[in-house]
VMD Tcl script that builds the backbone (N, CA, C; Angstrom):
set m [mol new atoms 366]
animate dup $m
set s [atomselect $m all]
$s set {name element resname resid chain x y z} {
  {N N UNK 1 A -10.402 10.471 3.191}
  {CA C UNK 1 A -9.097 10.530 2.562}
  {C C UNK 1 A -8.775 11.933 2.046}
  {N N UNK 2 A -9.552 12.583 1.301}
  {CA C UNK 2 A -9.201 14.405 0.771}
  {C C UNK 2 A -9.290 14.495 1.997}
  {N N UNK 3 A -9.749 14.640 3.427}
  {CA C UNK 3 A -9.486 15.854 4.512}
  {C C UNK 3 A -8.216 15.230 4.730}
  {N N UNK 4 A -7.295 14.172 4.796}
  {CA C UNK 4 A -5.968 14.115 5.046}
  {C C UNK 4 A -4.925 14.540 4.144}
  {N N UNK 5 A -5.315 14.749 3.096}
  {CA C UNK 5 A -4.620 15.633 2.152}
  {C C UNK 5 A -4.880 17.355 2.128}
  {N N UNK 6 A -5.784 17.629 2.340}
  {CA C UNK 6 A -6.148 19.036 2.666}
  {C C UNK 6 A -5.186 19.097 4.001}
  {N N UNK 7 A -5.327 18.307 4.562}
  {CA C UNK 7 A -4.744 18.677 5.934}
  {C C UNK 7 A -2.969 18.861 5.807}
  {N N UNK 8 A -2.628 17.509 5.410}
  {CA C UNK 8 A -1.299 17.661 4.232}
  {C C UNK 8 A -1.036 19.232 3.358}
  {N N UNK 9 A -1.885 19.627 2.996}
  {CA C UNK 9 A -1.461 21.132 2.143}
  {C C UNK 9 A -1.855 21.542 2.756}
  {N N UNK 10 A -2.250 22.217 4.011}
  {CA C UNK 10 A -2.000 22.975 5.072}
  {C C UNK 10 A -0.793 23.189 5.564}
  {N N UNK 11 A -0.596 21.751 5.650}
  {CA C UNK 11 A 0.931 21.854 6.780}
  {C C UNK 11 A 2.052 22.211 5.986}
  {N N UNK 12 A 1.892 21.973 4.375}
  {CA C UNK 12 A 3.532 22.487 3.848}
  {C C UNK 12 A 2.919 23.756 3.426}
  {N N UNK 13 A 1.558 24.506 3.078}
  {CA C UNK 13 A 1.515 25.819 2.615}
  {C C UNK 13 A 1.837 26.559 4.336}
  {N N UNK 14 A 1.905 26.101 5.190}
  {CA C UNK 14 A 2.128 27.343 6.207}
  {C C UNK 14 A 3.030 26.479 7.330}
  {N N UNK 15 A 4.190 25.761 6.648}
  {CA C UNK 15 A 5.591 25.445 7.008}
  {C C UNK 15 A 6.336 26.495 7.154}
  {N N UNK 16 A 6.900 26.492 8.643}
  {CA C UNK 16 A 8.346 27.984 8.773}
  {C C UNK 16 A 9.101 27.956 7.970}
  {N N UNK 17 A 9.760 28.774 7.330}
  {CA C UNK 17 A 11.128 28.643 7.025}
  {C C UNK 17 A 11.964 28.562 7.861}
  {N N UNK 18 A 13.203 27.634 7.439}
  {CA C UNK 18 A 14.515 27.509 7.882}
  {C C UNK 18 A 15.525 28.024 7.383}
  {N N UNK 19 A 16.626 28.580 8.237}
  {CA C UNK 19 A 17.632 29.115 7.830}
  {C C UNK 19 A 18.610 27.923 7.612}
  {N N UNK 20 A 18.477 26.765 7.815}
  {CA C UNK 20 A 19.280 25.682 7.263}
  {C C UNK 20 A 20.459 25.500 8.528}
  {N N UNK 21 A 20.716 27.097 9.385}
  {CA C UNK 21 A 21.635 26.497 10.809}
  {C C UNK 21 A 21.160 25.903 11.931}
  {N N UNK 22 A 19.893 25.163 12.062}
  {CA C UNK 22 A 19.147 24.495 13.114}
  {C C UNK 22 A 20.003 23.247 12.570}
  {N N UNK 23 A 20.061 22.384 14.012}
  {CA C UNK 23 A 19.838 20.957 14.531}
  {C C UNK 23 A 18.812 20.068 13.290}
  {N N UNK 24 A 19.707 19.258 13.067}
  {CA C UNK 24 A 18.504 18.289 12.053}
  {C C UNK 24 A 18.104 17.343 13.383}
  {N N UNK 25 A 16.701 16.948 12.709}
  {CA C UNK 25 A 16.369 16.073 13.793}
  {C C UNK 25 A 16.600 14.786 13.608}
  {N N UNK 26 A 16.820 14.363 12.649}
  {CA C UNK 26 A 17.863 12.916 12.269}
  {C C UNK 26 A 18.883 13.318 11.551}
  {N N UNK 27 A 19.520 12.075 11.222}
  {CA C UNK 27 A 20.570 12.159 10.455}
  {C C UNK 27 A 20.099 11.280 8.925}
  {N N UNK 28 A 20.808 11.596 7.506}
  {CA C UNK 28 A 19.766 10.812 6.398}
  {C C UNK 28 A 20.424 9.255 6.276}
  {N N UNK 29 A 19.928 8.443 5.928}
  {CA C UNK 29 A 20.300 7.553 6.044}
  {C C UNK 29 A 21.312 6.927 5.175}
  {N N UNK 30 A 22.461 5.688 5.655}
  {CA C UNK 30 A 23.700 6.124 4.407}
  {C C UNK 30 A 22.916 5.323 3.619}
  {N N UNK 31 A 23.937 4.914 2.259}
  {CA C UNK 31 A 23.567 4.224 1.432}
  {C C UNK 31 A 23.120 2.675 2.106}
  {N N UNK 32 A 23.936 1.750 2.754}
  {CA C UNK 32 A 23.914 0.797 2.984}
  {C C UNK 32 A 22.180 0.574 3.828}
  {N N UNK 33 A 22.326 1.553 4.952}
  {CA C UNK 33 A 21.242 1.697 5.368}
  {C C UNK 33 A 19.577 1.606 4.572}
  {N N UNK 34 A 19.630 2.753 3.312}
  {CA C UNK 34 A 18.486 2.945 2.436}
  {C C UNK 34 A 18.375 1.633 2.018}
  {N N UNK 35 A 19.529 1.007 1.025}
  {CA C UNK 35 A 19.428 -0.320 0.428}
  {C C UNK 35 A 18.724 -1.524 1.556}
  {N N UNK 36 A 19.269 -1.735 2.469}
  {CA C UNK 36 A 18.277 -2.696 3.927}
  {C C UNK 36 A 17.149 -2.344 4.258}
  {N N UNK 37 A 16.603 -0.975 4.324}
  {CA C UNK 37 A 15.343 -0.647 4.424}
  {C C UNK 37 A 14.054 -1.130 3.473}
  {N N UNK 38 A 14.759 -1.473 2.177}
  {CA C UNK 38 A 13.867 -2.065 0.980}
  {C C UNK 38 A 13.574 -3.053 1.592}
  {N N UNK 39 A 14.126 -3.904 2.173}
  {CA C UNK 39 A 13.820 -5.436 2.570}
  {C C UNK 39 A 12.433 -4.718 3.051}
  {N N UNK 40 A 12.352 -3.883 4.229}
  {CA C UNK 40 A 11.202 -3.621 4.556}
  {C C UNK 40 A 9.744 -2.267 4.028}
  {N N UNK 41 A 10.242 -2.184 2.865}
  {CA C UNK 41 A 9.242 -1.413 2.061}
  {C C UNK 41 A 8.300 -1.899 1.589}
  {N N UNK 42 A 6.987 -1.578 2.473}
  {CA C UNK 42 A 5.758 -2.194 1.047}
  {C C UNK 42 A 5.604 -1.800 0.065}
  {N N UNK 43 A 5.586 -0.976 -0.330}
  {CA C UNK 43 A 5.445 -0.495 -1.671}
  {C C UNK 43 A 6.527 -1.225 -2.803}
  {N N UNK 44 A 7.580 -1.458 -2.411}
  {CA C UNK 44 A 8.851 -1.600 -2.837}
  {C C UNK 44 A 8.441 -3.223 -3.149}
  {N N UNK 45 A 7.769 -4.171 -2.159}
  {CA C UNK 45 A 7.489 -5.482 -2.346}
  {C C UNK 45 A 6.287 -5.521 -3.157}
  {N N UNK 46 A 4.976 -4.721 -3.374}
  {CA C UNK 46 A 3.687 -4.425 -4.336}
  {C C UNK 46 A 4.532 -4.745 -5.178}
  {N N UNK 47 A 5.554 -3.450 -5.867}
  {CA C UNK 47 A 5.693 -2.920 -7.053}
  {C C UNK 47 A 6.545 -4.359 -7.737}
  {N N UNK 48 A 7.630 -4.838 -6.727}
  {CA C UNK 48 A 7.961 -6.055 -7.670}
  {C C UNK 48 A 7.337 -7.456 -8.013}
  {N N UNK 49 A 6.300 -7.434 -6.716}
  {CA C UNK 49 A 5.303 -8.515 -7.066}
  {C C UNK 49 A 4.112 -8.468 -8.461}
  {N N UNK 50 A 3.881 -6.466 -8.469}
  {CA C UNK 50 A 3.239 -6.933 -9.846}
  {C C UNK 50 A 3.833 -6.784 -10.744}
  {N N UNK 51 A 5.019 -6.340 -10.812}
  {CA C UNK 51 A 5.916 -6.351 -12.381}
  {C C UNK 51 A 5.906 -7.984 -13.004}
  {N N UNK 52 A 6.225 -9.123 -11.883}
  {CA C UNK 52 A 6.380 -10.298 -12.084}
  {C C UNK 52 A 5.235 -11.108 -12.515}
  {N N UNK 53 A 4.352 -10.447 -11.529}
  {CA C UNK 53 A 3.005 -10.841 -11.902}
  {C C UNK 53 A 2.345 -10.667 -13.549}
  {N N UNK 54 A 2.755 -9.737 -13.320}
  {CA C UNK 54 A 2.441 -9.168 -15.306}
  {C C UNK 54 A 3.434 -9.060 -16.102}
  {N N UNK 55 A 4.479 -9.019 -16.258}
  {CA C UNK 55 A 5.329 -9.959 -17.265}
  {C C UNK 55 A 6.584 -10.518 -17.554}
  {N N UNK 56 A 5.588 -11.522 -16.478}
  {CA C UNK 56 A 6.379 -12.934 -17.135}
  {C C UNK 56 A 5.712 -14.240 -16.869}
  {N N UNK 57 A 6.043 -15.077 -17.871}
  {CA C UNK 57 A 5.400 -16.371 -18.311}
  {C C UNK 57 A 6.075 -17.723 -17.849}
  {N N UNK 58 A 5.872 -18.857 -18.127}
  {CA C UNK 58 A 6.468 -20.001 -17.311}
  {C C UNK 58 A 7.660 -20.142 -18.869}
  {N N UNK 59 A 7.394 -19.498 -19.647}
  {CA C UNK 59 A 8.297 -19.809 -20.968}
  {C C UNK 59 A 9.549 -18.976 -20.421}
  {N N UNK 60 A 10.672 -19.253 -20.390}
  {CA C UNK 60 A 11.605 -18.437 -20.234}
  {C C UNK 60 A 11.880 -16.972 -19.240}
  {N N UNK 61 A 11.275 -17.692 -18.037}
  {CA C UNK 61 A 10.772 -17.030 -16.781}
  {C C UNK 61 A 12.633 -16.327 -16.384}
  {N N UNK 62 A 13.660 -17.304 -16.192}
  {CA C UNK 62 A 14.588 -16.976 -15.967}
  {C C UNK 62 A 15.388 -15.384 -16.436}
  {N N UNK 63 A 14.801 -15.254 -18.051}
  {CA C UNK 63 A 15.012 -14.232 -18.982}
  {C C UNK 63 A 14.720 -13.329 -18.441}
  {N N UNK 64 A 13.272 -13.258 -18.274}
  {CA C UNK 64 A 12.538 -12.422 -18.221}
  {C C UNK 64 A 12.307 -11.765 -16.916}
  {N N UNK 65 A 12.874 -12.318 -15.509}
  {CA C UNK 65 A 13.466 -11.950 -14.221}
  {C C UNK 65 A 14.599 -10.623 -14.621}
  {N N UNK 66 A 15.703 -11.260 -15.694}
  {CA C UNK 66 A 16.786 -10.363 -15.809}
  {C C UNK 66 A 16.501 -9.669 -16.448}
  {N N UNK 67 A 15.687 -9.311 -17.486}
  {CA C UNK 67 A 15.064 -8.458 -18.284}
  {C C UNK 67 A 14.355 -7.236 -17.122}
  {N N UNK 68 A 13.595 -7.672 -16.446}
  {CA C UNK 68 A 13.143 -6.790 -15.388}
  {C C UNK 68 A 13.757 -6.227 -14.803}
  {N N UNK 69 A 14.675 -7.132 -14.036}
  {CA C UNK 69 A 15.954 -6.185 -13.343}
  {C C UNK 69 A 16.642 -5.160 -13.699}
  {N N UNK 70 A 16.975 -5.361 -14.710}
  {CA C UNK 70 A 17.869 -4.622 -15.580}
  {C C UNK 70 A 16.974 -3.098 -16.116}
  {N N UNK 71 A 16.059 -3.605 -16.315}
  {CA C UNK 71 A 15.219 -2.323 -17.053}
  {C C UNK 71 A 15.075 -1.454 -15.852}
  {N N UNK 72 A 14.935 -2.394 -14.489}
  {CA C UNK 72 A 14.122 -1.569 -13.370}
  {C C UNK 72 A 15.060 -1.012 -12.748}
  {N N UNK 73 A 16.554 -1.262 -13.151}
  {CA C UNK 73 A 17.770 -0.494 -12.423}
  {C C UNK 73 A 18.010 0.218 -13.278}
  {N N UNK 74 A 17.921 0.485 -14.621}
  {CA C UNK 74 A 18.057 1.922 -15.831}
  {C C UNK 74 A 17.127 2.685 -15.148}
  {N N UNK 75 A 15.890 2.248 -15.112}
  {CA C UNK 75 A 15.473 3.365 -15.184}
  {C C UNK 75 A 14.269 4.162 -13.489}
  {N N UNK 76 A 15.143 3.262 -12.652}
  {CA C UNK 76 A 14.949 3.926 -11.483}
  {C C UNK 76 A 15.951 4.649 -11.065}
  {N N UNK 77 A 17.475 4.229 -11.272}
  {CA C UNK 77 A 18.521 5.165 -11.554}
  {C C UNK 77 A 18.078 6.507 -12.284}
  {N N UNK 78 A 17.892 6.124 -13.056}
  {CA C UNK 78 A 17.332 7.499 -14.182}
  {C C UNK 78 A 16.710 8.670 -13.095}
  {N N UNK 79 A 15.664 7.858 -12.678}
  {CA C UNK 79 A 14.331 8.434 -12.116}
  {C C UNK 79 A 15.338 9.359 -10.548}
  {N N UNK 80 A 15.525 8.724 -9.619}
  {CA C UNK 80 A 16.086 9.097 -8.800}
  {C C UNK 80 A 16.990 10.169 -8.524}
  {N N UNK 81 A 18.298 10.003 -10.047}
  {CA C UNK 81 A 19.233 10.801 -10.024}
  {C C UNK 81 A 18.447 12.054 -10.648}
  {N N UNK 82 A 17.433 12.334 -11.576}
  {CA C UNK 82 A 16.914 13.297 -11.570}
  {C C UNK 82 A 15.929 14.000 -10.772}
  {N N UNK 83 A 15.806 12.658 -9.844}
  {CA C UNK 83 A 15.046 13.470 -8.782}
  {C C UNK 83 A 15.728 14.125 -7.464}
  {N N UNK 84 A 16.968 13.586 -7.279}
  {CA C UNK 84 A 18.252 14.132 -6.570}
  {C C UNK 84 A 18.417 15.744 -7.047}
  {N N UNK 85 A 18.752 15.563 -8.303}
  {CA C UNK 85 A 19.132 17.003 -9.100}
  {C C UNK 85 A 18.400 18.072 -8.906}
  {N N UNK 86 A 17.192 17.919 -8.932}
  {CA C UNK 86 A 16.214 18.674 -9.277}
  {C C UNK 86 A 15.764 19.232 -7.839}
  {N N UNK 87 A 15.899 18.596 -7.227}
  {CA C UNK 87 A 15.801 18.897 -5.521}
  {C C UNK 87 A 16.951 19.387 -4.791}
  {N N UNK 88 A 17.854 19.198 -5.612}
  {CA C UNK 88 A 19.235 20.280 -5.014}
  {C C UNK 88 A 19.086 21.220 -5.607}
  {N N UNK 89 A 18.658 22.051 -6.865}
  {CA C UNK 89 A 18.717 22.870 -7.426}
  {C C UNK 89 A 17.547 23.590 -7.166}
  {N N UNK 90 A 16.396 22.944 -6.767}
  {CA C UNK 90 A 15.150 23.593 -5.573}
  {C C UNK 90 A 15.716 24.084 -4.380}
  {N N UNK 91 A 16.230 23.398 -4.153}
  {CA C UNK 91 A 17.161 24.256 -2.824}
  {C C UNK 91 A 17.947 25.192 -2.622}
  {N N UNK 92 A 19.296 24.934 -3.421}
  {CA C UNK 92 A 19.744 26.246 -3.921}
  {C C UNK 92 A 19.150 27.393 -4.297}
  {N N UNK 93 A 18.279 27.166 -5.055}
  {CA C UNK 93 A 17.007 28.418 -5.545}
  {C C UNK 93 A 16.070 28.961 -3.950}
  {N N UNK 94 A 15.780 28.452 -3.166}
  {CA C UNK 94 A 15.361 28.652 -1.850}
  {C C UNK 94 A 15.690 29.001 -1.409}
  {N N UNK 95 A 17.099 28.452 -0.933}
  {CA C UNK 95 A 18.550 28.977 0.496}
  {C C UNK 95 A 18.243 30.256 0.337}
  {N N UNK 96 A 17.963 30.969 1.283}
  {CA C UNK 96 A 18.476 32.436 1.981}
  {C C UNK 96 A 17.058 33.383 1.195}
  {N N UNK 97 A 16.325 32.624 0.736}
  {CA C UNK 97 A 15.389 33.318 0.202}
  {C C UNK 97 A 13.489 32.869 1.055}
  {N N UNK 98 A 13.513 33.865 2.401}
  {CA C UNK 98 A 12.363 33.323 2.772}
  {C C UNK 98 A 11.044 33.569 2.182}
  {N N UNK 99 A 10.957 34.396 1.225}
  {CA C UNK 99 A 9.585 34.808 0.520}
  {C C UNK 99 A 9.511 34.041 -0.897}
  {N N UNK 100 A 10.626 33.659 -1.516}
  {CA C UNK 100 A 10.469 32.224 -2.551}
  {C C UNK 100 A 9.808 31.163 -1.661}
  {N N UNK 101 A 10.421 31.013 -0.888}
  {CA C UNK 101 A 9.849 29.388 0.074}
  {C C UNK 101 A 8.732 29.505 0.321}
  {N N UNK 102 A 8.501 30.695 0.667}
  {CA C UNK 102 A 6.909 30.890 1.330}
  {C C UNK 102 A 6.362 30.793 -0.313}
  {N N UNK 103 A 5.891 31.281 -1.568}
  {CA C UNK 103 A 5.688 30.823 -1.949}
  {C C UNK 103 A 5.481 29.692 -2.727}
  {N N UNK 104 A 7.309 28.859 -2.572}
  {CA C UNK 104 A 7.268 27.522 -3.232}
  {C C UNK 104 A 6.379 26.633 -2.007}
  {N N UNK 105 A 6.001 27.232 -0.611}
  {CA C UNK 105 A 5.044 26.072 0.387}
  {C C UNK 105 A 3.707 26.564 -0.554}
  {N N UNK 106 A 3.369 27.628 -0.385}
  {CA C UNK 106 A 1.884 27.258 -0.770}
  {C C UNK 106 A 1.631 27.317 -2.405}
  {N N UNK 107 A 2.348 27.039 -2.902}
  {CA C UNK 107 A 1.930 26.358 -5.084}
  {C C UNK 107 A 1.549 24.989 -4.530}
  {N N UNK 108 A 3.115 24.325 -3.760}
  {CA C UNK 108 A 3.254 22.965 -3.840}
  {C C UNK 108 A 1.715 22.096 -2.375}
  {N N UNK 109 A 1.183 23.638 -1.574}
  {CA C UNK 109 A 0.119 22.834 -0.869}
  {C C UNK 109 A -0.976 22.797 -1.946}
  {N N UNK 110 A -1.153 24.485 -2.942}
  {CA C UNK 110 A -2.592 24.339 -3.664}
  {C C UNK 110 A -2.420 23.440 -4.902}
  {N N UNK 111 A -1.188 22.930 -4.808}
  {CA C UNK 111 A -1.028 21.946 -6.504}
  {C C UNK 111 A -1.561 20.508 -5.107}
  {N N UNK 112 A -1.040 20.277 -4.308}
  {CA C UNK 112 A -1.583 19.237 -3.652}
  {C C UNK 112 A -3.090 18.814 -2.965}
  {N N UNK 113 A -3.737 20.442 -3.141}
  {CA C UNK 113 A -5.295 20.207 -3.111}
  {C C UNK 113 A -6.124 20.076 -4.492}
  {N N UNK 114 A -5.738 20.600 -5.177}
  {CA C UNK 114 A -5.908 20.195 -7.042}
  {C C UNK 114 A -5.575 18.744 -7.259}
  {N N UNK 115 A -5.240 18.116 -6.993}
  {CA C UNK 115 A -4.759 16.781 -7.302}
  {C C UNK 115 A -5.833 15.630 -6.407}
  {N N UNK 116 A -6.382 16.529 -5.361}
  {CA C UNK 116 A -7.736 15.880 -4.424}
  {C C UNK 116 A -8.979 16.474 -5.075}
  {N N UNK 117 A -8.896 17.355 -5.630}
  {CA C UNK 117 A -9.951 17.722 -6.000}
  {C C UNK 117 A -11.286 16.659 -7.305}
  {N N UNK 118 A -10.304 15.770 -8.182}
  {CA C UNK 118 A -10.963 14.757 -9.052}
  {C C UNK 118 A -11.278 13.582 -7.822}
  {N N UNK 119 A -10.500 13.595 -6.662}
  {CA C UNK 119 A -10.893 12.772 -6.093}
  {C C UNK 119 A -12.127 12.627 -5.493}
  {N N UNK 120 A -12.340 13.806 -4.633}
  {CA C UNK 120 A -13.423 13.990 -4.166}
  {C C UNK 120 A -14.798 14.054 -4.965}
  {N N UNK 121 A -14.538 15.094 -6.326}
  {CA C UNK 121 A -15.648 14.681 -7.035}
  {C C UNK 121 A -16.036 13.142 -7.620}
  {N N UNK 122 A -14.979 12.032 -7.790}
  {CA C UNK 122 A -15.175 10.966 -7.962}
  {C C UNK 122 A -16.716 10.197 -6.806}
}
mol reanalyze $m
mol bondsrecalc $m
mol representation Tube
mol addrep $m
């Protein structure tokens, strides 16, 4: 498992830069699209099977469904739209700058071999 992550921070520390006028090789997906794709996310089915799993009780199970929901749409909204932001404003900071990029690839490969590194010693 670390040599597929080493291998992983390889590939974004010595990623080309783009000038942003190339051909995308897809197109992103619209909204309607992302939302149907959950049907098929595992992670997406884990994460709500153990929220349910861990809390909530046969006492007022109904509640506590909407209680979840609700919390889990604050604050994945939350989560998202700042993760939207923060990644446009990484970009902007990038555009037209190929020696930032080159160093924002290799922080974000050696912060991604640091993060294997407890692993491996585990």
């Amino acid at each position: 498992m670390p040599s597929t992550f080493c291998f992983l921070a390889y590939k974004i520390s010595t990623a080309a830069s783009t000038s942003g006028d190339e051909e995308e090789d897809g197109k992103p997906l619209t909204p309607l699209q992302a939302a149907l794709f959950q049907w098929v996310n595992p992670k997406g089915w884990t994460f709500i099977l153990a929220l349910v799993a861990t809390f909530t009780t046969a006492e007022q199970y109904h509640l506590q469904i909407v209680l979840i929901v609700l919390i889990n749409l604050v604050v994945t909204f939350s989560a998202t739209t700042s993760w939207t932001l923060f990644g446009q404003a990484i970009g902007r900071f990038l555009m037209g700058a190929p020696r930032r990029l080159r160093v924002f690839n290799v922080m974000m490969g050696l912060l991604l071999v640091a993060t294997v590194i407890p692993m491996a010693l585990d």
